[in-house]
C-alpha positions in Angstrom: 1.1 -14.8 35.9 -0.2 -16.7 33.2 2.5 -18.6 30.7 0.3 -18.2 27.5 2.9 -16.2 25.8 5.2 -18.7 25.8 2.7 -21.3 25.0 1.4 -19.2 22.3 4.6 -18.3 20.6 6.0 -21.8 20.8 2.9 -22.8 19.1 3.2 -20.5 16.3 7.3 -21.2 16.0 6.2 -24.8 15.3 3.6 -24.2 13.3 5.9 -22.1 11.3 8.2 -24.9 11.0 5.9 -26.9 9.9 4.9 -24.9 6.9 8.4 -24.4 5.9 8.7 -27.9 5.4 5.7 -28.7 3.7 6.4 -25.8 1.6 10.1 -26.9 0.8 8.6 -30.2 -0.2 6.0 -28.9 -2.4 8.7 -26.8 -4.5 10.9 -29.6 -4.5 7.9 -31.4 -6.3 7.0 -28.8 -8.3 10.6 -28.7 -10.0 10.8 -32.3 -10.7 7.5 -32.4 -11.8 8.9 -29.3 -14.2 11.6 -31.2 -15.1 9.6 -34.3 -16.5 8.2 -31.9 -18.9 11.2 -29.9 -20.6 10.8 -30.7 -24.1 13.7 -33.6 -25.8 14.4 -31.4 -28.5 14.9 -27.5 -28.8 11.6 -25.3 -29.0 11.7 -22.4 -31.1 11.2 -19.4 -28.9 8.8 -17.2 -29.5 9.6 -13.0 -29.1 8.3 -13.0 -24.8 5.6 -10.1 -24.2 6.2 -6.9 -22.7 4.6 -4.3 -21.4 6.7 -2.2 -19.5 3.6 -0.2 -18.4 2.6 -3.3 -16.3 4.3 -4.4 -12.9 6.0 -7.7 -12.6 5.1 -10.7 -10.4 8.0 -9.7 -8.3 6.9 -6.1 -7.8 3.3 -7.0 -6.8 4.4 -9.7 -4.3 6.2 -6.6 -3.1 4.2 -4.2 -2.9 1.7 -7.0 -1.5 3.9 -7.6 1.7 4.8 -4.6 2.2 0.7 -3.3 2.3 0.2 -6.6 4.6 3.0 -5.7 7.1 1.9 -1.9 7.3 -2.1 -3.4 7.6 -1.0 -5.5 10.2 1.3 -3.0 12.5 -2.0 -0.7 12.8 -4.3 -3.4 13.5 -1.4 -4.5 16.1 -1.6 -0.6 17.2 -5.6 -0.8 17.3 -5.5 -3.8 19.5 -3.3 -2.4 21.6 -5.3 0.7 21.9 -8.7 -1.0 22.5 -7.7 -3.2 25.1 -5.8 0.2 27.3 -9.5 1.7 26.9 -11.3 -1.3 28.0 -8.7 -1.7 31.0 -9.4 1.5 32.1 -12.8 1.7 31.3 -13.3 -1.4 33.3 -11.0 -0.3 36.8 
């Protein structure tokens, strides 16, 4: 029995690592580059924009994810699926 499971899956956990710590280092970055720029003295603010009609950045990136999980569970099921056929197709 082959072991490329296991091989695969460590691969991806340390990939995965890896990205989490190159992305933790890129937000630390970004919010001490952020912090070099805050203005010395007081801004005046100006009234912010809304639009209650429009969705925020926090309900897209949701509705993204959630799109991406269901679009990758079926092609997961169509894998699946295609490979029983061609198994069978093939005995």
């Amino acid at each position: 029995m082959s072991n490329y499971v296991k091989l695969a899956a460590d691969a991806g956990d340390q990939y995965l690592s890896s990205l989490s710590e190159m992305q933790d280092a890129f937000l630390k970055t970004a919010a001490s580059f952020a912090e070099k720029f805050k203005p010395a003295t007081p801004v005046a603010t100006v009234p912010a924009f809304t639009a209650p009609e429009l969705p925020t950045a926090e309900e897209i990136t949701e509705a993204t994810f959630a799109f991406a999980q269901k679009l990758l569970k079926q092609q997961k099921t169509f894998a699946e699926k295609m490979l029983a056929a061609s198994t069978s197709a093939a005995k």
